[in-house]
OpenMM code with the backbone's topology and positions (N, CA, C; nanometers):
from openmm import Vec3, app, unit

residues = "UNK UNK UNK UNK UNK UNK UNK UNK UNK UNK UNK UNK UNK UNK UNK UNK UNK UNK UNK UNK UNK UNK UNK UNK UNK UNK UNK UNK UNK UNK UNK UNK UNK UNK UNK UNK UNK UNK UNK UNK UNK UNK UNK UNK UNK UNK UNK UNK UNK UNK UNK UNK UNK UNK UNK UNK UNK UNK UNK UNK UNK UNK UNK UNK UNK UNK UNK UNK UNK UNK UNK UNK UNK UNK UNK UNK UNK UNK UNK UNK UNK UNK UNK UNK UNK UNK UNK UNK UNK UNK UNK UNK UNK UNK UNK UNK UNK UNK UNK UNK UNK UNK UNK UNK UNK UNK UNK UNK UNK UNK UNK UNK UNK UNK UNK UNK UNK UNK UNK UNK UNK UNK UNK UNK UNK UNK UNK UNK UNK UNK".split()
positions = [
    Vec3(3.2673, -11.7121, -21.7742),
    Vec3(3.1992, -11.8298, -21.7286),
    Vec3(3.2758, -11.8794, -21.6074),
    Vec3(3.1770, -11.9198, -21.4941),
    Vec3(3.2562, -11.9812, -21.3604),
    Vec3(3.1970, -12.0351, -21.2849),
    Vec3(3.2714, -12.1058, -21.1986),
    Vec3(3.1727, -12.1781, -21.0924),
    Vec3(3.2392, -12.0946, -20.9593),
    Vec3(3.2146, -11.9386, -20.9544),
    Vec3(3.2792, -11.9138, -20.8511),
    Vec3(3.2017, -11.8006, -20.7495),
    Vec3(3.1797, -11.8402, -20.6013),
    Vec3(3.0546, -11.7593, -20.5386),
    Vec3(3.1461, -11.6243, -20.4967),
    Vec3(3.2786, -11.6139, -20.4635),
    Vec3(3.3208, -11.5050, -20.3634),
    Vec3(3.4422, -11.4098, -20.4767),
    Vec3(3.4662, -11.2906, -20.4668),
    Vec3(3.5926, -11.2056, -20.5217),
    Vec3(3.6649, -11.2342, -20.4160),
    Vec3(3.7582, -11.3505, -20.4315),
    Vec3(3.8377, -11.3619, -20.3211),
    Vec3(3.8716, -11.5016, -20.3450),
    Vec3(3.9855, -11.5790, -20.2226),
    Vec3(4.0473, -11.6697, -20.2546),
    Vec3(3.8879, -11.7987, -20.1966),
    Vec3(3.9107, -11.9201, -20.3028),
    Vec3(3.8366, -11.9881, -20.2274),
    Vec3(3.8029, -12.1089, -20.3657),
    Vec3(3.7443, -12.2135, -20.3409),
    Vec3(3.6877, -12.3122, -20.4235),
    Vec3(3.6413, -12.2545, -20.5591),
    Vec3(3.7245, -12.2455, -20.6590),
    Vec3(3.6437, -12.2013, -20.7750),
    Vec3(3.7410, -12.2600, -20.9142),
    Vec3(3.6503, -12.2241, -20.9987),
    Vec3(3.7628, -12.2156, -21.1973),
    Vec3(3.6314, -12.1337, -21.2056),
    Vec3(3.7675, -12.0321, -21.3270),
    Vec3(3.7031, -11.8751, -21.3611),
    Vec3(3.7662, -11.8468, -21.4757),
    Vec3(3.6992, -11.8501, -21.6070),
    Vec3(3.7451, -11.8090, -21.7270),
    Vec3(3.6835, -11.6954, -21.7807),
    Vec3(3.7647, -11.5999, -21.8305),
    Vec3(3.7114, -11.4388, -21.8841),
    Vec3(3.8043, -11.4134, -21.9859),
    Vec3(3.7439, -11.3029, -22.0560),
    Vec3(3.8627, -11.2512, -22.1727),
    Vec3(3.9126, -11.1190, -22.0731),
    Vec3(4.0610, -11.1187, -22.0820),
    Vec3(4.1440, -11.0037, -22.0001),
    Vec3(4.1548, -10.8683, -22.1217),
    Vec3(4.1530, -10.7960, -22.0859),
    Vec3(4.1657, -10.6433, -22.1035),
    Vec3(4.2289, -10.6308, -22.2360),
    Vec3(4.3095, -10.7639, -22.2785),
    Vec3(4.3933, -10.7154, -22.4082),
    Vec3(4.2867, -10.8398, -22.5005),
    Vec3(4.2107, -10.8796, -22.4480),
    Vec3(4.1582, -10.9888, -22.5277),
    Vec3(4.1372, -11.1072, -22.5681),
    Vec3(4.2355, -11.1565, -22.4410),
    Vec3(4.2573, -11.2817, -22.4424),
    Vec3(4.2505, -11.3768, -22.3309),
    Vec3(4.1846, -11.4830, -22.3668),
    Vec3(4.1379, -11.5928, -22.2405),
    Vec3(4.2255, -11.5468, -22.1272),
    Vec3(4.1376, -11.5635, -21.9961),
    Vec3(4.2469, -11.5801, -21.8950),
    Vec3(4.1278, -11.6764, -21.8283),
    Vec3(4.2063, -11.7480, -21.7512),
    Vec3(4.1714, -11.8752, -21.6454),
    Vec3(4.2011, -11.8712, -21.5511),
    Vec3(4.1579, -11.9155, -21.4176),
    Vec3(4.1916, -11.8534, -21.2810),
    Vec3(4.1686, -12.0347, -21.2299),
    Vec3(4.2299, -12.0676, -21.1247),
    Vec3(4.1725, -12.1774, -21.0245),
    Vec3(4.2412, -12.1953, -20.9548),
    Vec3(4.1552, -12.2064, -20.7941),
    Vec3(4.1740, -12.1721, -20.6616),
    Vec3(4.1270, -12.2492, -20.6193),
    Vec3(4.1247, -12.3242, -20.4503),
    Vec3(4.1259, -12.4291, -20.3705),
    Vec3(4.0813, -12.3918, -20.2223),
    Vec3(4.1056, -12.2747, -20.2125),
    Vec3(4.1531, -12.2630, -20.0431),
    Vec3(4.1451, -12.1073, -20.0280),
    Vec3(4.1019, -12.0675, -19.9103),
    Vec3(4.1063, -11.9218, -19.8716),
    Vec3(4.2659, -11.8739, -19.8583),
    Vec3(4.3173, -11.9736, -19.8388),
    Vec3(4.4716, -11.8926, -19.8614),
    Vec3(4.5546, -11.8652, -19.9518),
    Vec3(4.4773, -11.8861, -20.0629),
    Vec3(4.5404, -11.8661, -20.1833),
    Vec3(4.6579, -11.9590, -20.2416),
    Vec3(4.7048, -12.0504, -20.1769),
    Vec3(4.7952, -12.1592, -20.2228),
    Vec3(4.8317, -12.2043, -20.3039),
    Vec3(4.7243, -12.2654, -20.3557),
    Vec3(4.6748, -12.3304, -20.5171),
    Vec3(4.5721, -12.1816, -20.6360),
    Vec3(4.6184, -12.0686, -20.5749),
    Vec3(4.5507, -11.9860, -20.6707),
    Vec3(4.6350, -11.9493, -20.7737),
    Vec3(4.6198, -12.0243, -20.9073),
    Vec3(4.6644, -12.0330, -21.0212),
    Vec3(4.6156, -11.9588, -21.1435),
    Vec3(4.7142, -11.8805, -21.2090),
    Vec3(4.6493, -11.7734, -21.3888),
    Vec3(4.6730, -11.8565, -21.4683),
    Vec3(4.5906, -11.8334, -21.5649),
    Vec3(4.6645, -11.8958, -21.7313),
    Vec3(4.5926, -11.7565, -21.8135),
    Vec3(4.7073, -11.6819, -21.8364),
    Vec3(4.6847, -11.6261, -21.9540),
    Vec3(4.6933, -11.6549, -22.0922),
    Vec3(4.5708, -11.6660, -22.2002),
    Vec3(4.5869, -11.6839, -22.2897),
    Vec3(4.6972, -11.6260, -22.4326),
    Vec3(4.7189, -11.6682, -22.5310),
    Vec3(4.8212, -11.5923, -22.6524),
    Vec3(4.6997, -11.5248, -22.7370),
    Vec3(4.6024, -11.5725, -22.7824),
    Vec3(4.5371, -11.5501, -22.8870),
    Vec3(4.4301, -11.4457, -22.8954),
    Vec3(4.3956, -11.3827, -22.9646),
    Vec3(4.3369, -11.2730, -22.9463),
    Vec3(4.1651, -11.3382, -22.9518),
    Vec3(4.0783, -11.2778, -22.8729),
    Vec3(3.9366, -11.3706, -22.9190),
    Vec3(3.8346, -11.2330, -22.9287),
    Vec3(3.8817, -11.0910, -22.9387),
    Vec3(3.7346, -11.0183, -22.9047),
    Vec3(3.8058, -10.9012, -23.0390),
    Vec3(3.7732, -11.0210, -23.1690),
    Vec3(3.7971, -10.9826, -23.2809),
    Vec3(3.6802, -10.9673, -23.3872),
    Vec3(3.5501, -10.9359, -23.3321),
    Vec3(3.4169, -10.9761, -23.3887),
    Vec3(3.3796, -11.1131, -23.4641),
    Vec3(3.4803, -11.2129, -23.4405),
    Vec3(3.4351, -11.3595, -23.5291),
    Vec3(3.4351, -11.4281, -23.3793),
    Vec3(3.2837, -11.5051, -23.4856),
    Vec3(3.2901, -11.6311, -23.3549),
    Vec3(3.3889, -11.6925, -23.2868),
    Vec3(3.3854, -11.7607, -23.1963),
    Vec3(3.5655, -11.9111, -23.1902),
    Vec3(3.4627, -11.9610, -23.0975),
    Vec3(3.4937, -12.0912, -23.1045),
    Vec3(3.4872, -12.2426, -23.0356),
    Vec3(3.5708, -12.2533, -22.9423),
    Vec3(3.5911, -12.2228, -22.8573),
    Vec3(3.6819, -12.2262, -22.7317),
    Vec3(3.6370, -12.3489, -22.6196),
    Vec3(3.7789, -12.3955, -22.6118),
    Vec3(3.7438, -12.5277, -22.5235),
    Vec3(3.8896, -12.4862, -22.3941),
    Vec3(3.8272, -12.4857, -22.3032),
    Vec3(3.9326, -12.5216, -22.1706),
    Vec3(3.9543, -12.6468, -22.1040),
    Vec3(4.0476, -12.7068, -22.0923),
    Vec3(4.0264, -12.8043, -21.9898),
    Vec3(4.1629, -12.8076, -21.8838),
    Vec3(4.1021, -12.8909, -21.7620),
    Vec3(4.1680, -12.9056, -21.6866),
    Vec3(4.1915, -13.0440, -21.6735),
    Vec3(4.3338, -13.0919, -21.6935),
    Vec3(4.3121, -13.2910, -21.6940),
    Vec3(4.4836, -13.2938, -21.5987),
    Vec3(4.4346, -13.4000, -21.5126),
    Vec3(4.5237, -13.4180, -21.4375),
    Vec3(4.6285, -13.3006, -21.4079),
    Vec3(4.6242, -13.2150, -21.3526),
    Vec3(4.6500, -13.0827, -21.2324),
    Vec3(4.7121, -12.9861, -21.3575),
    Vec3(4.7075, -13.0093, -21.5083),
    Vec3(4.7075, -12.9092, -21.5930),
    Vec3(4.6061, -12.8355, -21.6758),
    Vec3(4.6150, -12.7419, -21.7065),
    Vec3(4.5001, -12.6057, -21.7795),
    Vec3(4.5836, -12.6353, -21.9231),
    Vec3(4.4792, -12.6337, -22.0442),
    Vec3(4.4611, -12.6425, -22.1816),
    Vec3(4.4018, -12.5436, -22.2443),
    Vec3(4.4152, -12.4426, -22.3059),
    Vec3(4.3457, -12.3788, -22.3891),
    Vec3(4.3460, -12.3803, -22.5609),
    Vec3(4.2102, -12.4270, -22.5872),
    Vec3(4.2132, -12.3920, -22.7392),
    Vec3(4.1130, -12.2698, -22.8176),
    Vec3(4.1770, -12.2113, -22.9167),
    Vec3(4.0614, -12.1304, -22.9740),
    Vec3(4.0592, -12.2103, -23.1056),
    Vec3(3.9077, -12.2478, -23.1708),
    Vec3(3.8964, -12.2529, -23.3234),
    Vec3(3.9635, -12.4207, -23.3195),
    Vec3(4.0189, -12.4982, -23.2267),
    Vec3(4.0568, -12.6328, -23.2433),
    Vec3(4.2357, -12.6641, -23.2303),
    Vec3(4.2759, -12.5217, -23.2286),
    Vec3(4.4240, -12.4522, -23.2351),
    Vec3(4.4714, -12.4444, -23.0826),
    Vec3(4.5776, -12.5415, -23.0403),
    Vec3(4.5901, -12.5053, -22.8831),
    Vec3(4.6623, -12.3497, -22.8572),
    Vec3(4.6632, -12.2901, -22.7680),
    Vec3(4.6759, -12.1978, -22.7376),
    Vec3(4.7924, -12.1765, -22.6172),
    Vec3(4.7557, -12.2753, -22.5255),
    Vec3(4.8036, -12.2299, -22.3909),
    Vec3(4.8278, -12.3465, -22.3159),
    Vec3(4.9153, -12.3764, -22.1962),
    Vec3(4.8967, -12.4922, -22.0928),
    Vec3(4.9552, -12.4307, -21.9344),
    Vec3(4.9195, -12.4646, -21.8743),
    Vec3(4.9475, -12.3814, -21.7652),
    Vec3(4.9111, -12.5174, -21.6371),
    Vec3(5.0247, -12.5197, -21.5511),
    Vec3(4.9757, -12.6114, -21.4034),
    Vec3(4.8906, -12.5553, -21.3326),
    Vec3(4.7621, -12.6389, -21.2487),
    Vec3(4.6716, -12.5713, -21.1871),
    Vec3(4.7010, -12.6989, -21.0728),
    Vec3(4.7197, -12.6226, -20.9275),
    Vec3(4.7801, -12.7191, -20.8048),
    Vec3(4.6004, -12.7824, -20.7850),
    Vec3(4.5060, -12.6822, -20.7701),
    Vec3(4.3812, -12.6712, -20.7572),
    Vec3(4.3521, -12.8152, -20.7135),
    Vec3(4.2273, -12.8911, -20.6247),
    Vec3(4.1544, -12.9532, -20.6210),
    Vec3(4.0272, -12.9172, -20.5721),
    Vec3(3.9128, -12.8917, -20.6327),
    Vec3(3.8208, -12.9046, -20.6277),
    Vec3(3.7246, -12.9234, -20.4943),
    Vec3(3.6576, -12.8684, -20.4374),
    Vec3(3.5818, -12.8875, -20.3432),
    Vec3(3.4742, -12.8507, -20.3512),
    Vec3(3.3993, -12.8016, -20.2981),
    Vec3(3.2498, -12.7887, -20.2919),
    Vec3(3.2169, -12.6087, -20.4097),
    Vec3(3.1685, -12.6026, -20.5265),
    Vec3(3.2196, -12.5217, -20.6218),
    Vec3(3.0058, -12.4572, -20.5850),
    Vec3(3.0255, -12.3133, -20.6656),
    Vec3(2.9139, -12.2006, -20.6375),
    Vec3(2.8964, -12.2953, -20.7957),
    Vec3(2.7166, -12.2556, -20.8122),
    Vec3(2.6632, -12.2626, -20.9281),
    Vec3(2.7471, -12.2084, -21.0198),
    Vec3(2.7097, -12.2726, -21.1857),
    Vec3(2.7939, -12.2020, -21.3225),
    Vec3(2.6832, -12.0755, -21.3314),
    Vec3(2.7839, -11.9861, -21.3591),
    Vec3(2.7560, -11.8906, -21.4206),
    Vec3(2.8112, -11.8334, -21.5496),
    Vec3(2.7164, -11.7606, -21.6562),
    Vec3(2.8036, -11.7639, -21.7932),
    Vec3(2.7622, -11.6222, -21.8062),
    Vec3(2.8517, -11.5526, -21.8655),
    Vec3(2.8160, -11.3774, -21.8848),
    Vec3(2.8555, -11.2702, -21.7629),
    Vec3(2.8505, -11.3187, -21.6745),
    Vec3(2.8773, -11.2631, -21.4772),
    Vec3(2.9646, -11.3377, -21.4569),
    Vec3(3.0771, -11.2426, -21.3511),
    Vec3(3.1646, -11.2975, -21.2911),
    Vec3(3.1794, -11.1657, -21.1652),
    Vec3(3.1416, -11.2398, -21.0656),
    Vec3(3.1756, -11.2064, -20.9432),
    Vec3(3.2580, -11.0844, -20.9012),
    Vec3(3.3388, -11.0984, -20.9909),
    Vec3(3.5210, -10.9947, -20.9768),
    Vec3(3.5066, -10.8923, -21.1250),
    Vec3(3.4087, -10.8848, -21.1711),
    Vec3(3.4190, -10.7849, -21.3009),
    Vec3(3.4194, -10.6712, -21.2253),
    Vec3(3.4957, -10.5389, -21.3020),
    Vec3(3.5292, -10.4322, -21.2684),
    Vec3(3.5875, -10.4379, -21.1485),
    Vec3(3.6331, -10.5123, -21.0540),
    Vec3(3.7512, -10.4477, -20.9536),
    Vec3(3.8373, -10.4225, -20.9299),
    Vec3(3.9232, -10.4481, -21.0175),
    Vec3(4.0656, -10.4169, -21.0511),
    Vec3(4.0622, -10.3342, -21.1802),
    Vec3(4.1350, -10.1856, -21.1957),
    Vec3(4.1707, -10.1647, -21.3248),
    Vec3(4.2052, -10.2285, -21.4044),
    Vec3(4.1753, -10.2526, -21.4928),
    Vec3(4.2063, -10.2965, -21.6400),
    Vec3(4.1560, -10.4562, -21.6481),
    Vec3(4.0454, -10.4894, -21.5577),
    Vec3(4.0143, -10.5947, -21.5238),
    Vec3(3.8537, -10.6241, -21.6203),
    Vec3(3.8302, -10.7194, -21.5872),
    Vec3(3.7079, -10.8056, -21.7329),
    Vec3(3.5814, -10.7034, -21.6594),
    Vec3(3.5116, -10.7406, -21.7384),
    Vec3(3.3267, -10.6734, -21.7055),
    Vec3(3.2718, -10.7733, -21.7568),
    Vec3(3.1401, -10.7639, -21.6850),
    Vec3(3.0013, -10.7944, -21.7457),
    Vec3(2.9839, -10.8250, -21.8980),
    Vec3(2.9502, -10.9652, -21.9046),
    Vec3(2.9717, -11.0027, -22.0623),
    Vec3(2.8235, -10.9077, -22.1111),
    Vec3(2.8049, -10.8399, -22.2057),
    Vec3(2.7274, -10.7369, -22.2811),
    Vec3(2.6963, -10.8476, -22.4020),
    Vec3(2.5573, -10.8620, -22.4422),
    Vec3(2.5286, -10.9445, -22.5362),
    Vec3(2.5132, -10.8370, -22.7071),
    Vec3(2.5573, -10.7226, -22.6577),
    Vec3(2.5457, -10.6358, -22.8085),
    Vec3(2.7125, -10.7309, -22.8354),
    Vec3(2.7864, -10.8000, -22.8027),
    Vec3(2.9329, -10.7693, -22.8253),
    Vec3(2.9442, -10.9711, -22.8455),
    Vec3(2.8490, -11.0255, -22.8603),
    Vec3(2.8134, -11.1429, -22.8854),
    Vec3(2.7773, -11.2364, -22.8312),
    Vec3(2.7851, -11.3587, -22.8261),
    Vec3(2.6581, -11.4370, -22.7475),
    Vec3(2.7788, -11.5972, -22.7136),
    Vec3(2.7389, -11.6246, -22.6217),
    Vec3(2.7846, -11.7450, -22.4992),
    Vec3(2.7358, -11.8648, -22.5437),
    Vec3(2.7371, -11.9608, -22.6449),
    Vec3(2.6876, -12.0930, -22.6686),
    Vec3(2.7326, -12.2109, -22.6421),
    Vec3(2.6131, -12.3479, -22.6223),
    Vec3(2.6800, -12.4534, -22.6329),
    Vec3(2.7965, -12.4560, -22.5209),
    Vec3(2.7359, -12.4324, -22.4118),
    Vec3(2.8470, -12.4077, -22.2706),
    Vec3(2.8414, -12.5518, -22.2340),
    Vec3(2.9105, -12.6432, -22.1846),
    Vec3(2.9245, -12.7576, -22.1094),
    Vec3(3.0690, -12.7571, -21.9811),
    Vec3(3.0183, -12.8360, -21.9154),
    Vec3(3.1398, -12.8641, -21.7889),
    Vec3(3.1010, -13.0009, -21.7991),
    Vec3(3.2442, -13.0965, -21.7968),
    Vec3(3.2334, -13.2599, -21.8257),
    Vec3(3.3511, -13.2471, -21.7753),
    Vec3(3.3922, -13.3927, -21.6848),
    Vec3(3.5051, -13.4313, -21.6364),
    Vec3(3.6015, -13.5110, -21.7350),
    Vec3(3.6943, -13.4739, -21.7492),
    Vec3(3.7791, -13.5538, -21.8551),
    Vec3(3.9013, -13.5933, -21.7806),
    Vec3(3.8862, -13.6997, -21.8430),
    Vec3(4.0417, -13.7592, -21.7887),
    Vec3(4.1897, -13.7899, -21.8954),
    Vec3(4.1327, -13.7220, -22.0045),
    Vec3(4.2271, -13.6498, -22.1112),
    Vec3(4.2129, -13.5696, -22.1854),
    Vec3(4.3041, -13.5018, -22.2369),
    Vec3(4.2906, -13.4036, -22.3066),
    Vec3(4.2478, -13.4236, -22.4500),
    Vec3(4.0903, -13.2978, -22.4779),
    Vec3(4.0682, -13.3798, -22.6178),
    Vec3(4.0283, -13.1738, -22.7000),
    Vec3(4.1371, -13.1602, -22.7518),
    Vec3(4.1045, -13.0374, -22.8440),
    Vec3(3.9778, -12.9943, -22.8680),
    Vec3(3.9437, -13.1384, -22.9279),
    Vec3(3.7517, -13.0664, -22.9899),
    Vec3(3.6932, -13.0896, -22.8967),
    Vec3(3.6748, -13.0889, -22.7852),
    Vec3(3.6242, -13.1104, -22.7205),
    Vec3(3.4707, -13.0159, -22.6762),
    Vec3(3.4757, -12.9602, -22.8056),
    Vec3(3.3751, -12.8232, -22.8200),
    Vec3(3.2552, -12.8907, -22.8019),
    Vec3(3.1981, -12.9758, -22.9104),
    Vec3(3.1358, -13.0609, -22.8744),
    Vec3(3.0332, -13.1563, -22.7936),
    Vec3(3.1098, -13.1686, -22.6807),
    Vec3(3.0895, -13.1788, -22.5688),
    Vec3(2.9716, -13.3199, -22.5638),
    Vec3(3.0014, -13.4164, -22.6689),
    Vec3(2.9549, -13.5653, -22.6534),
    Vec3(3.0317, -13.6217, -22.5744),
] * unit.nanometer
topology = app.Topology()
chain = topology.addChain("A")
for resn in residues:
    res = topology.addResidue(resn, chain)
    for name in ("N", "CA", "C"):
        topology.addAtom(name, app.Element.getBySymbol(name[0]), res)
């Protein structure tokens, strides 16, 4: 899932499961890559059970939870500028790097209950999305 138009440095947040299975988060600012920030996730998620996964970004830090369980925190310098439509299942950058994410495949499960909301704290359940 992302709001990101180019494979390359530029205005975006980009979340995928990485090669071993686990969340990774990307966010970038600028064609020069400056503020281009990872958060790799700990937790394994492409274990055939659902999870509730919530990301957030609140004041210039990255949050990850699976299942309501935090996971991860990571600084993102990032500010925001003019962002490409969300996209959920596609990401721009699948397959270009070895060992890099693909094309979400709906035999391998399904994308629900997606929201993007501005928060100005960090809220776990935020699964939700009231």
């Amino acid at each position: 899932m992302n709001q990101r138009g180019v494979c390359g440095h530029g205005d975006f947040w980009d979340i995928r499961v990485d090669q071993y299975g686990k969340l990774f988060v990307e966010t970038d600012q600028d064609s020069s890559g400056t503020y281009d920030d990872q958060m790799h996730g700990c937790a394994s998620v492409n274990d055939g059970i659902s999870h509730d996964i919530v990301v957030q970004r609140v004041q210039g830090e990255l949050y990850s939870y699976i299942d309501g369980v935090f996971d991860r925190s990571h600084t993102s310098g990032a500010s925001f500028g003019s962002l490409a439509a969300l996209q959920t299942g596609l990401d721009i950058c699948d397959g270009t790097m070895p060992g890099d994410t693909f094309a979400f495949d709906s035999t391998k499960g399904s994308i629900t209950n997606v929201c993007v909301v501005q928060a100005s704290e960090v809220q776990p359940d935020a699964g939700s999305c009231q």
